[in-house]
C-alpha positions in Angstrom: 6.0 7.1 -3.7 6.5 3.9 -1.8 7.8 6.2 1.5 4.5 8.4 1.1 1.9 5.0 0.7 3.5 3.6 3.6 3.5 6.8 5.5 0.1 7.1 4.6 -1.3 3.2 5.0 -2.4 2.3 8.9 0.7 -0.2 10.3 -1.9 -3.5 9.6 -1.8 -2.6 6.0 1.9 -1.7 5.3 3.9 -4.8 3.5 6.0 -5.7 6.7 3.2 -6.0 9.1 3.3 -9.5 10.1 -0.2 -10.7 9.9 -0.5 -9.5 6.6 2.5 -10.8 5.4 1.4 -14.4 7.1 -2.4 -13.3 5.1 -0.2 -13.3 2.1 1.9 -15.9 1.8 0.1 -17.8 -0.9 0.1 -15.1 -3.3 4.0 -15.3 -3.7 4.2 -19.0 -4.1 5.7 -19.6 -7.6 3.0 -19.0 -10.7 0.7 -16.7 -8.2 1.4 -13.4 -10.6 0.2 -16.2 -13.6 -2.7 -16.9 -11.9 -3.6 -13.4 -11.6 -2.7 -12.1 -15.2 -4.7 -15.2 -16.3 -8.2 -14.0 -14.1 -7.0 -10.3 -15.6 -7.2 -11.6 -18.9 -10.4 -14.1 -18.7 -12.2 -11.1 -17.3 -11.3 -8.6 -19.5 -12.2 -10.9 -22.3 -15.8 -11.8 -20.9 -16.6 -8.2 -20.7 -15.6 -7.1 -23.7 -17.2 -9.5 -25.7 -19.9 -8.9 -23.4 -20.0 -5.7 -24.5 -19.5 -6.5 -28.1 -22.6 -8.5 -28.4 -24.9 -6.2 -26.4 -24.5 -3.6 -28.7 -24.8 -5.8 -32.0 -28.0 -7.4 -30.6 -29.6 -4.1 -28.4 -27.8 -0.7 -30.0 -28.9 0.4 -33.5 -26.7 2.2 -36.1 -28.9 5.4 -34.9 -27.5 5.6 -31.2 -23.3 5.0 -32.5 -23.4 9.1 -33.2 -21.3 9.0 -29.9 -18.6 7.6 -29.1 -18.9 7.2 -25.1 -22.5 7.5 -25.1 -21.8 4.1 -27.2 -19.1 2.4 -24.9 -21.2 3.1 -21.7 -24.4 1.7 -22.7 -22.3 -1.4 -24.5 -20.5 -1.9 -21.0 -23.5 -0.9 -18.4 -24.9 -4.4 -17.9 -21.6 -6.6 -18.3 -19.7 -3.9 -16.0 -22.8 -4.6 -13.7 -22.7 -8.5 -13.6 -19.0 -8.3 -13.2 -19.7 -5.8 -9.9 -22.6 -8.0 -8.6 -20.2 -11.4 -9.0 -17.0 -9.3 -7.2 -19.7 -8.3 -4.6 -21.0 -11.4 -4.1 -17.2 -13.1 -4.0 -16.1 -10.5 -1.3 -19.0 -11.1 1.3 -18.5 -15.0 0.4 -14.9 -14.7 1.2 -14.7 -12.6 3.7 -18.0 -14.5 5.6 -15.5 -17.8 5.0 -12.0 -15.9 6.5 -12.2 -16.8 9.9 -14.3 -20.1 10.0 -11.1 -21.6 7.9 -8.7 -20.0 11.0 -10.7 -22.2 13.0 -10.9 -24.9 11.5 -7.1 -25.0 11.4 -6.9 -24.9 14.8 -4.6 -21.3 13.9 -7.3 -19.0 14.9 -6.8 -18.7 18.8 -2.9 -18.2 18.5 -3.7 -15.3 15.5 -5.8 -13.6 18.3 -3.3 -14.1 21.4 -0.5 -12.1 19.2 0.7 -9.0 20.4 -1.4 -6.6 17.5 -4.8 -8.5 18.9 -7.6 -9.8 17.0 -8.4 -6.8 15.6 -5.3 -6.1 13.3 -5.7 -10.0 12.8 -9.3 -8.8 11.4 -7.8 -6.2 9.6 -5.2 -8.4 7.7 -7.8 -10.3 6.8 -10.0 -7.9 5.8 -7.0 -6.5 3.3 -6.6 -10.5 2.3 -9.9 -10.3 0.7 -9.4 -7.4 -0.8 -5.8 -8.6 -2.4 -7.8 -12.0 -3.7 -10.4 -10.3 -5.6 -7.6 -7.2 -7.5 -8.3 -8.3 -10.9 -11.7 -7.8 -11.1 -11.1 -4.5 -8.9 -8.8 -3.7 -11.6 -11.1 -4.0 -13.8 -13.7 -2.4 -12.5 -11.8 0.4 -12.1 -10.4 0.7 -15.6 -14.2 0.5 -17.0 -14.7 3.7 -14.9 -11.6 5.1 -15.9 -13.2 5.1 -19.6 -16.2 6.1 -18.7 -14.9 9.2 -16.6 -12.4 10.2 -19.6 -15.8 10.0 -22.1 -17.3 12.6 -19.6 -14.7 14.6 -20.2 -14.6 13.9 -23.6 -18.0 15.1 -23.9 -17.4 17.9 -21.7 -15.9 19.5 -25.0 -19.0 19.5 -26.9 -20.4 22.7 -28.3 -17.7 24.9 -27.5 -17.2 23.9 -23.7 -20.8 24.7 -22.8 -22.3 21.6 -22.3 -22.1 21.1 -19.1 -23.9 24.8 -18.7 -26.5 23.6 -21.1 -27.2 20.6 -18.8 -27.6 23.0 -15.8 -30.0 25.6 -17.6 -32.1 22.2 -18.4 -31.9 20.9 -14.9 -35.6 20.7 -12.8 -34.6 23.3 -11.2 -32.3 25.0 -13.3 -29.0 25.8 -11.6 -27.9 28.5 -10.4 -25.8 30.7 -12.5 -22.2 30.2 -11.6 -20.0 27.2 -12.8 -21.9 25.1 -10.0 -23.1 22.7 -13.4 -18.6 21.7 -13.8 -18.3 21.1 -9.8 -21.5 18.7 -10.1 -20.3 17.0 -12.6 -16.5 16.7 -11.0 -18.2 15.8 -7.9 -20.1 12.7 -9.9 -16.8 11.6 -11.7 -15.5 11.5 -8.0 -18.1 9.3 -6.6 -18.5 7.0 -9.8 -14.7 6.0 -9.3 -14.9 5.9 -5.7 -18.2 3.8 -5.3 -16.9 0.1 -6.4 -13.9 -0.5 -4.0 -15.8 1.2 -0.8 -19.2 -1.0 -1.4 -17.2 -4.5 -2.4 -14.6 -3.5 1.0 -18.1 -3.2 2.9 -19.2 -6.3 1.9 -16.0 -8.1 2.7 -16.2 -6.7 6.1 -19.9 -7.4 6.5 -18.8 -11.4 5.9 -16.0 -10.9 7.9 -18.6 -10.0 10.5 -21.1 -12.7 10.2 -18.3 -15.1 10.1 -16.8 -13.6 13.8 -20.6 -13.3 14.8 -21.8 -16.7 13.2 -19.9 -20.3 14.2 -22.9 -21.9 12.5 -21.6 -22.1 9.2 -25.3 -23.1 8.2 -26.5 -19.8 9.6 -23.8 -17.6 8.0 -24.9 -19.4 4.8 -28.3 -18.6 4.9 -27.9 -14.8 5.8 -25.2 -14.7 3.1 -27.8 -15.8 0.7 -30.4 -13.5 1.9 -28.2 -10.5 1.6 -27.3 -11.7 -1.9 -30.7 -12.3 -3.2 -31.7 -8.7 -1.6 -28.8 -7.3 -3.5 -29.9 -9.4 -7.0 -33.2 -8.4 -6.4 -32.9 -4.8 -6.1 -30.6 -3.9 -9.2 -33.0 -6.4 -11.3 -36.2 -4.3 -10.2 -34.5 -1.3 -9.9 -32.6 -1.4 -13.7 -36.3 -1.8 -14.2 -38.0 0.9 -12.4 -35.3 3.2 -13.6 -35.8 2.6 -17.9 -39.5 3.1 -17.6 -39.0 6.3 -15.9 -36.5 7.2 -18.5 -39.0 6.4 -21.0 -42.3 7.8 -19.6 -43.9 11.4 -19.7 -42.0 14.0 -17.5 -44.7 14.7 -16.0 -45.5 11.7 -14.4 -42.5 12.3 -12.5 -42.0 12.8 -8.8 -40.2 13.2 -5.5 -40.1 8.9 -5.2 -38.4 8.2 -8.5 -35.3 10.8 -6.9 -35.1 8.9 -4.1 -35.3 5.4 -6.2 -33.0 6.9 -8.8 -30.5 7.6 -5.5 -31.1 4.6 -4.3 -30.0 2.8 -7.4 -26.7 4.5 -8.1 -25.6 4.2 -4.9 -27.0 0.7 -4.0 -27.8 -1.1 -7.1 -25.3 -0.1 -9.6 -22.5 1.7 -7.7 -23.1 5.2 -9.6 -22.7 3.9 -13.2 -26.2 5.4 -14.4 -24.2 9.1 -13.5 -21.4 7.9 -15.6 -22.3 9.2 -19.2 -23.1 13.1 -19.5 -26.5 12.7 -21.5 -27.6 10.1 -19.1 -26.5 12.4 -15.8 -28.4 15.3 -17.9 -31.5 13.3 -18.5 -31.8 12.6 -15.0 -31.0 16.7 -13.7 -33.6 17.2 -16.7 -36.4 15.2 -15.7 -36.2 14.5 -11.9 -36.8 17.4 -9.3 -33.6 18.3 -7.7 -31.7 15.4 -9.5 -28.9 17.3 -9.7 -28.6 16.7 -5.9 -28.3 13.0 -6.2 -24.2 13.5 -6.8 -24.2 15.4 -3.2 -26.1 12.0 -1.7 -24.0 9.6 -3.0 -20.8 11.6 -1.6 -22.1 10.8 1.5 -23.2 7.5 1.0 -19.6 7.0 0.2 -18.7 8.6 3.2 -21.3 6.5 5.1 -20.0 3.4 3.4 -16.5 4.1 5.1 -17.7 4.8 8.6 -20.0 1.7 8.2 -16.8 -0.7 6.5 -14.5 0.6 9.8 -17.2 0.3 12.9 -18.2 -3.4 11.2 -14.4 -4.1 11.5 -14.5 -2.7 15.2 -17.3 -4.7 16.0 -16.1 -8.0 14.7 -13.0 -7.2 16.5 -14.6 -6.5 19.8 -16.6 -10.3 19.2 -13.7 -11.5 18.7 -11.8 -10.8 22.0 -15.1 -11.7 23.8 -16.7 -15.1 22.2 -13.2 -16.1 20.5 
């Protein structure tokens, strides 16, 4: 397994490379794995009993029929604060990466190595990444539970749920097991969403910071794109519940493209992650069945943007220093 992830890692990423061993030198300084059991476990904590109190305070004894429909909506809005805060900590730290390199006089002789500024970038870029693992963990295991409640669910009525959820889809689906590759293709996406946005934003800082020497100006368009990001899951979570809640047919073209918008942008795909909520939305919005198939390649777009950001900042590098 170790041959294979090496084999398949680029050489800035693989554990010899020696930027990134000099990128992670402070995470094997004696009581580093404490420190990171200790953010595991304050996290876990916090959205747990995040969790716990939402649905003692918001979810009557009506809506605990079941079981994952129950987890999900007790975990949306923690999950989501937690995402928002690991967004937020990535384009922070990734905006500060190389104004510290500078400010120890270290970043010039990082650039004049033989793998150039851009695997320096890089290194850095897989730094940030390494700092913020325990809520990525996390993260991750919260869509792990929410993916193995889809399947879960999937069992429902003799296997034909998902088939069910097709024939109530606006338009139906066609006939076919097209209703199971949609909702494969969703379960996909949902995991896939959290680490490609928050390595985005981590290489979006990293950006601003080559771009930026004002630390002043870096601040204030870090702040901008956080408010913007605030902003727009607040409104959206919003937006979103009073479609849920109003008359279908009220219902149009715009709240697909807002309801797209959100999971891919505001909440990373979570609203898809619960079968009755992913067949409220095929149900009620026209062709919502295709926003799975948009936010495949959002994710796609996500990557292409996360790699030409790094080439950029590497190419700003070699040229302004």
């Amino acid at each position: 397994m170790i041959k294979l992830r090496n084999w398949l890692a680029p050489d800035w990423a693989r554990p010899g490379h020696p930027l990134l061993q000099y990128e992670l030198t402070g995470f094997r300084q004696p009581g580093a794995r404490r420190g990171f059991l200790m953010q595991l476990l304050i996290l876990s904590v916090l959205l747990g009993g995040g969790g716990a109190l939402y649905a003692a305070f918001n979810i009557g004894p009506a809506s605990a029929t079941n079981l994952s429909g129950l987890i999900w909506r007790s975990l949306y809005y923690p999950a989501l604060a937690l995402q928002l805060l690991t967004m937020i900590m990535a384009l922070a730290l990734g905006a500060a990466a190389v104004g510290a390199e500078r400010s120890r006089k270290t970043w010039d002789h990082l650039r004049a190595t033989e793998f150039g500024a851009g695997l320096a970038l890089r290194a850095r870029w897989a730094g940030v990444l390494y700092r913020l693992r325990a809520p990525l963990i996390l993260i991750l295991l919260t869509r792990f539970i929410f993916i193995a409640g889809m399947l879960f669910d999937l069992t429902a009525f003799g296997g034909y749920y998902p088939e069910m959820l097709g024939a109530l889809a606006t338009p139906p689906l066609p006939a076919g097991r097209l209703d199971l590759l949609l909702v494969a293709l969703t379960a996909t996406v949902v995991l896939l969403l959290p680490p490609a946005s928050i390595a985005t934003a981590a290489a979006f800082g990293i950006l601003v910071s080559v771009a930026i020497k004002e630390r002043i100006y870096a601040l204030v368009i870090q702040l901008l794109v956080i408010s913007a990001q605030l902003l727009f899951a607040a409104a959206g979570a919003l937006a979103i519940t009073q479609t849920l809640q109003s008359d279908v047919s009220t219902v149009s073209n715009w709240h697909s493209a807002l309801f797209f918008a959100y999971a891919g942008i505001g909440d990373w795909g979570m609203l898809l992650a619960q079968l009755g909520s992913l067949g409220e939305i095929w149900a009620r919005l026209p062709f919502g069945w295709t926003i799975s198939l948009g936010l495949m390649l959002l994710l796609l777009g996500l990557g292409l943007a996360a790699d030409g950001m790094m080439w950029l900042a590497a190419r700003l590098s070699e040229s302004r220093g």
